[in-house]
Structures are given as C-alpha cells and as structure tokens.
VOTORMAR-125391 format. One record per atom (N, C-alpha, C): x, y, z negated. Coordinates in pm, whole numbers, plus 50000, padded with zeros to 5 digits. Layout:
REM residues N
XYZ...
This chain:
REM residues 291
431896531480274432086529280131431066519480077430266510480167429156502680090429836487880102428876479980033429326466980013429256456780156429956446680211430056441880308428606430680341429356423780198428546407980160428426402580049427516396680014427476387679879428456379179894429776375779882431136371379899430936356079821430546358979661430386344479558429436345779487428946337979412428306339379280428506327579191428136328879085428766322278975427576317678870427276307778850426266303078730426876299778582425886301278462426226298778372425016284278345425636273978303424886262278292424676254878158423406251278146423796241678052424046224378039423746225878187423926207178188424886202778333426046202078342427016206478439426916194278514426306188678453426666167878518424996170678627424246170978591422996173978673423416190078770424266193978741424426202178872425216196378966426406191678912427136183979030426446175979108425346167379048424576161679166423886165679239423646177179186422296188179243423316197179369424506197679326425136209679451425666199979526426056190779508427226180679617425926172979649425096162079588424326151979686423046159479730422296168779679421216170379732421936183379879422086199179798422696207479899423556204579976424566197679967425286190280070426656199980038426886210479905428156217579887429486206679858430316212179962431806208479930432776212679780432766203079693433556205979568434976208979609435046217379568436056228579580437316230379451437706220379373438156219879232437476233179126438376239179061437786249578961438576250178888438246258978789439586265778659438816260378529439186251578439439676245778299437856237678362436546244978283435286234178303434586240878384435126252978440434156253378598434416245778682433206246878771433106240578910432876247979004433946244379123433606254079248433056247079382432606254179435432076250179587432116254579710432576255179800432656256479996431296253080064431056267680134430186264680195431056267080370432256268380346432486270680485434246271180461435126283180545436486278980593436686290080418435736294980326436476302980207436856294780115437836294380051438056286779914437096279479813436446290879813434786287779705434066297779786432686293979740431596300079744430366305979617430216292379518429596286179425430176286579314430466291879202430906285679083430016284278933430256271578892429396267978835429956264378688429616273178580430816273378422429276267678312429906258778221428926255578140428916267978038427966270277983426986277277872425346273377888424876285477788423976282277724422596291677811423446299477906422646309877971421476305878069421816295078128421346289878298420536300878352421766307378390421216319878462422456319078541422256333778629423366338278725424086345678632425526338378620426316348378546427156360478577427586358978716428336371178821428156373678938427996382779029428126386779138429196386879231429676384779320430866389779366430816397279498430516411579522430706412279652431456418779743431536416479865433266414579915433316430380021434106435279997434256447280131434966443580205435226448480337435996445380421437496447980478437626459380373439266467880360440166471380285440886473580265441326477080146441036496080176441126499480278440966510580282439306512980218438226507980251436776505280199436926502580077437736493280026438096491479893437966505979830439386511079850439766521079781438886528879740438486536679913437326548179878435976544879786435626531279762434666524479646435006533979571435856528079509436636528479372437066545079368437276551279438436826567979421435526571079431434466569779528433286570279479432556566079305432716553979281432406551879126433386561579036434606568079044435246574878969434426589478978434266592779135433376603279111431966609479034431516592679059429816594079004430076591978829431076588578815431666587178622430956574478607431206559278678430976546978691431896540878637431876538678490433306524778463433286514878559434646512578539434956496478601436096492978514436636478478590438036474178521438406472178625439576470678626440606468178765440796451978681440916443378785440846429578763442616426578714442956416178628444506415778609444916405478691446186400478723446476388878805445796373178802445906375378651445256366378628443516360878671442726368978683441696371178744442016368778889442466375778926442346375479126442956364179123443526357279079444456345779137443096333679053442406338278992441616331078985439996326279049439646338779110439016340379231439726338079389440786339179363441376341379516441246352779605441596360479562441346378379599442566383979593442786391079686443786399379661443856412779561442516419679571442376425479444441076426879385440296433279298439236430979214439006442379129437566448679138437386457379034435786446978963435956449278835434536445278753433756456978677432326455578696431396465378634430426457778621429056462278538427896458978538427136465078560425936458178624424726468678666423406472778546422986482078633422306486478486421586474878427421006463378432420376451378381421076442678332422566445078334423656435678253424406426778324424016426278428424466416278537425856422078576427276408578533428316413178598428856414678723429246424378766429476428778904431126425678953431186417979113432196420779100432926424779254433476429479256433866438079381435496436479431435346428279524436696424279601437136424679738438716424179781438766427879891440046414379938440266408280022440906399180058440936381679961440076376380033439276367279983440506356080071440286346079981441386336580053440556325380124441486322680234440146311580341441086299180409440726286080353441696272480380441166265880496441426274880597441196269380757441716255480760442986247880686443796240680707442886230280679441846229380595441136223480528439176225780573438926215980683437516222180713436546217880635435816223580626434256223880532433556208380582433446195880475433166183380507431806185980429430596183480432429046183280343429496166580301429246165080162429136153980144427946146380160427066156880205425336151280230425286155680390425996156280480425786156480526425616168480642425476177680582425066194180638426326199380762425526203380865426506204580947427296218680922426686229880914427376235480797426156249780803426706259880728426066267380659426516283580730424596291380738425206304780858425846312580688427016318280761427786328280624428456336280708430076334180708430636345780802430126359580719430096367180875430096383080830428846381180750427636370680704426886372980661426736369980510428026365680463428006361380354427566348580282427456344980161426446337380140425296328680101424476340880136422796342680148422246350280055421326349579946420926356479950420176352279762420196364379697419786366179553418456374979521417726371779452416886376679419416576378379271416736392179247416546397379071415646403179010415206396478907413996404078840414706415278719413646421878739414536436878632413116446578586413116447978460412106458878425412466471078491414006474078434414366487978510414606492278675413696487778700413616489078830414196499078909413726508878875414146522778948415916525078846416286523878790417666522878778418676511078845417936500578864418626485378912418756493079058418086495679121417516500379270418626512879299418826517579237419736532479249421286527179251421426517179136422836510379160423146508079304422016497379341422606490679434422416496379584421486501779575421416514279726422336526479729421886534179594422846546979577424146543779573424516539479498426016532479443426936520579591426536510479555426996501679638426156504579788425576512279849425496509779971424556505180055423976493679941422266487180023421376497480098420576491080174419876495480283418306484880283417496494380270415936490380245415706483680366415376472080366415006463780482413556462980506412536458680385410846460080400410626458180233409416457280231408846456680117407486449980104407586436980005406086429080020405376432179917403856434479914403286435579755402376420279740403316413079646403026398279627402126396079489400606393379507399586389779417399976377779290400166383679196400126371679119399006363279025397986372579033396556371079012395436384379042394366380779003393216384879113393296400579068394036406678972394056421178921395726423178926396636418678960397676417878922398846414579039399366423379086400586423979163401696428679154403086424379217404026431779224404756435479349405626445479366406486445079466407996444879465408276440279585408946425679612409926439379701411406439479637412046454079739412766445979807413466443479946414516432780039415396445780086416616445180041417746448380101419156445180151419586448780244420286443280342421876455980310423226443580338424366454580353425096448280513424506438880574425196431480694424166428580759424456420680884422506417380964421786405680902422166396680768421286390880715420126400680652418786393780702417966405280660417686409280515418006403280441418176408580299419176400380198419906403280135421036400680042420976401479905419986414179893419716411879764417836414979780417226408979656415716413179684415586418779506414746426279517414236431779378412856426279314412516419379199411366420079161411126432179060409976442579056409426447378967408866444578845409626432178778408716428778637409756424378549409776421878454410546417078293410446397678346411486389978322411666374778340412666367678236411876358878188413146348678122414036349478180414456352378330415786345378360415626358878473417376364478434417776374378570417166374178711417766355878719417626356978897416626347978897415656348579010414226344979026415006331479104415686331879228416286324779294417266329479404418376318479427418946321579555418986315379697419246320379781419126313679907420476305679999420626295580053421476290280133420866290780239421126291680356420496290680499421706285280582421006271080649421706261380700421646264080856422146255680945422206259481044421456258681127420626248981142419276239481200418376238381109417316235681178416166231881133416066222081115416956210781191417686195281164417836195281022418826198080954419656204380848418716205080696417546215680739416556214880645415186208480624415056196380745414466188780712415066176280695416536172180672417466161980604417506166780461417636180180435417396184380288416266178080226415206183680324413526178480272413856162680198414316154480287414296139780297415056138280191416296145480116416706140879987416096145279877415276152779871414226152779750414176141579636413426135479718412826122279612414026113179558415246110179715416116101979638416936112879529417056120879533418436129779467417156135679327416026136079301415106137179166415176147679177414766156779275415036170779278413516172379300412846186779194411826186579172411166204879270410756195179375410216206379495409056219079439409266232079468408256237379386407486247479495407906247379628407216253279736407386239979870406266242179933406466233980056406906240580152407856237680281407756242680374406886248980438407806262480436406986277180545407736287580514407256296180629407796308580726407536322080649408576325080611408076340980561407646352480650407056357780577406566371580657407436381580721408616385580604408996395680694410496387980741411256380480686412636380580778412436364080834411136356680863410956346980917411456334480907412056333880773413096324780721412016308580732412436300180791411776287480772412726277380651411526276280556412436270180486411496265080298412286259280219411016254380120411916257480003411426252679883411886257979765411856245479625413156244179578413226232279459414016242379325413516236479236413976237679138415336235879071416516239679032417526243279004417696232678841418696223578809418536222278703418896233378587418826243178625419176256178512417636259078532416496253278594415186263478574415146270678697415716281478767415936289478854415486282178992415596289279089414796279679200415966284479316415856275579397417296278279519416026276679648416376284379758415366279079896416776279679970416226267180060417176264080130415976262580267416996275080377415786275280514417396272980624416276281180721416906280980872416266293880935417336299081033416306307581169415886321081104416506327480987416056343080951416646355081074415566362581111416416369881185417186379581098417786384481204419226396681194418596408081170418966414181086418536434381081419746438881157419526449181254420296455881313419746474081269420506478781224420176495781160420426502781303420726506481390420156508981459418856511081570418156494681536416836500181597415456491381463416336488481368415066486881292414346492981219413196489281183411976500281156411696489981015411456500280901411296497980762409766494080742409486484380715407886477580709407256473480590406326473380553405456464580453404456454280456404566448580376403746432880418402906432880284401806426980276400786419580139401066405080112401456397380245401556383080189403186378180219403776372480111404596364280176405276357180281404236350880310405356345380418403536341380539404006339280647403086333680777402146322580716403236313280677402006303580668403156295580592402276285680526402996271680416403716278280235404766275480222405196280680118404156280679975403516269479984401846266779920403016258579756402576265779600403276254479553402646246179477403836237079449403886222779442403816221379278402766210979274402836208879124401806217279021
C-alpha cells in the first residue's frame, strides 16, 4: 500500500521564458508540449516528467506520485478512507491531462498538493532526444529523483509521508548552519533511489529547498558543469560527494530562486540489508558554496 515513485512534479513560475532556457538548454530536458501556458518535459520513454505553469508562487506547486497497480492503487485509497484522509478522485478531465489512467488528489499537512496515480502513459514511439545533449537520465523504477522540503511541522509532515504513504527512513544528517545552530536533515526512500523525498526541520520562504535530476555519467555532469557560464546559470555549490547516498554532483540556482543539483553514481538502498545511519556533515568532500 506505499508509494512506488516520485512519478512528476510541477512548478509554479514567475518568469516562464527564463525557465524554458533553463530546462531545455542548460538541463538538457526534452519539451514535451503542455496544456493552455504550461510547459512540460521528458526525461525519458514517459510523456512528461516536469511541468512548469506560470504564477506568482516559484515554488513547487504539486507532487505526483505513482504506484504500481491498480490493485496498490485501490488498497491506498482504502487505507486513507480508513485513517479519515480526504481526497478527490481526479475527473477525466484531469487524468487525460496528466496522462494517467486514474488519480486521487490530497494535501499534505504543509499545503503541498499531493497527487497519487496509477497508469502513467509512456511514448516509446517517440525516444527521449536532450536538446543539450544528455545521454539520458537514471529514472525507471526509480522515478524522477528527488525533492527536498522544508516544513516547521515537522513531526506531522513526517507522519504523512512514512505513516500514510509508505516512506522508509533511509539516514539522517545533522547539518550546521552556524556555530550554535543546526538542523536535521530526514532522507527517505519508497524504491532503491536512496532518498525521494528529504525533510528539513525549519520554517523557509519557499516549500522546496531543491530538487534533484541524476544523469547517467559523470560525462553528463561535467557537460552540465561546462554550460554554466554559456546558458547564465548562476552555480551555488561546487562539485562534491555526499555523505550518505554518495551522490557526485553540484548545485545552481533555479530561476524561481529554488536550487536543482544535478549529480551522478548515488547508490541504491536495498531494505533488506540496509542499516539506518547518521552523519554530522554533508557530503565527503567539495559541495563548498559559491558566491
């Protein structure tokens, strides 16, 4: 009855012309058309991946994440009836606008819309071209990649998404933000990407701290590196290795504010023989920022 994968996500923007350059020439995402002034994107053989709607928010405006059955479906959707969890059952109009066969919507306790689907449509006929280049992007059973949310209510945000949907505690970092002053950093996992969603413990201008793409090579993300400067994309970590899921990889700025890392090489959680850990620093080494 838990969630598979982070299936889509969806931004709310305020400057749509600086994202298109920002998702097609720098990330290397395949434009994917879209419905009336969104924009969608392919990171692989799914319809979309990315969607990107102008407002005033530049934040993450939806979630989408995908189960694997309709039978998994279902029993969801009795579990939340049991625990006395609204939802909406999505109308045609909706799924045919995602490309789903069906759809329930809720929000989590921090406001963030949730959305929960089961038969996702995928245009094999049509292969995934990077217009920058990218040979392509790890997703599959792993979805794709990876969100990170800041939330005061911590211990209610945390209960949603473990109790409720299914997540599974992968490690936990306690990350210094000055010489009296830390927080911790929760990583959880619903597939063998080692974390899918991450938790911050503090209050933020903006929902999501950042999200992750993870490319296929290390080739891959140092051709990213190299469009920086031409594509005006403003770098805010240097390349380096995190601590606990070993992700190699660096960090730029989002024209919504928000920050995207784009790595390589995270290992796999396997729940059968992994062991739940804690870390003090970030990452091995680099990840030093910029500016």
């Amino acid at each position: 009855m838990s969630i598979s994968s982070l299936g889509y996500v969806g931004f709310e923007v305020s400057d749509t012309t600086a994202w298109k350059a920002f998702a097609e020439d720098f990330l290397g995402l395949m434009p994917a058309g879209g419905s009336g002034d969104q924009m969608r994107y392919r990171l692989d053989a799914r319809a979309w991946r990315i969607a990107v709607e102008p407002g005033e928010k530049d934040d993450i405006s939806f979630a989408g994440f995908e189960v694997d059955t309709y039978e998994a479906f279902d029993a969801l959707k009795a579990d939340l009836r049991a625990r006395g969890i609204a939802f909406e059952e999505a109308d045609a109009a909706l799924r045919d606008a995602r490309g789903v066969r069906d759809l329930i919507r809720l929000t989590d306790p921090a406001g963030l819309s949730i959305e929960i689907y089961v038969g996702a449509t995928e245009v094999t006929d049509s292969p995934f071209v990077s217009p920058a280049g990218v040979t392509s992007f790890l997703t599959g059973d792993q979805g794709v990649g990876h969100i990170v949310l800041a939330a005061s209510n911590v211990d209610e945000v945390r209960a949603f998404y473990a109790d409720v949907l299914g997540f599974r505690l992968s490690d936990t970092i306690g990350m210094q933000l000055g010489p009296d002053t830390s927080v911790l950093l929760e990583f959880y996992h619903c597939n063998p990407r080692h974390h899918t969603l991450a938790l911050a413990n503090m209050p933020a201008p903006k929902r999501l701290h950042h999200f992750m793409l993870e490319m296929a090579t290390l080739d891959d993300v140092g051709y990213a590196m190299d469009r920086i400067k031409p594509c005006g994309v403003q770098q805010t970590m240097t390349l380096g290795k995190h601590s606990n899921d070993k992700m190699v990889s660096f960090y730029v700025r989002t024209p919504s504010g928000f920050e995207v890392e784009v790595g390589c090489e995270g290992i796999p959680v396997h729940d059968d023989v992994w062991r739940v850990t804690h870390h003090e620093v970030t990452s091995m080494w680099g990840h030093k920022h910029v500016g």
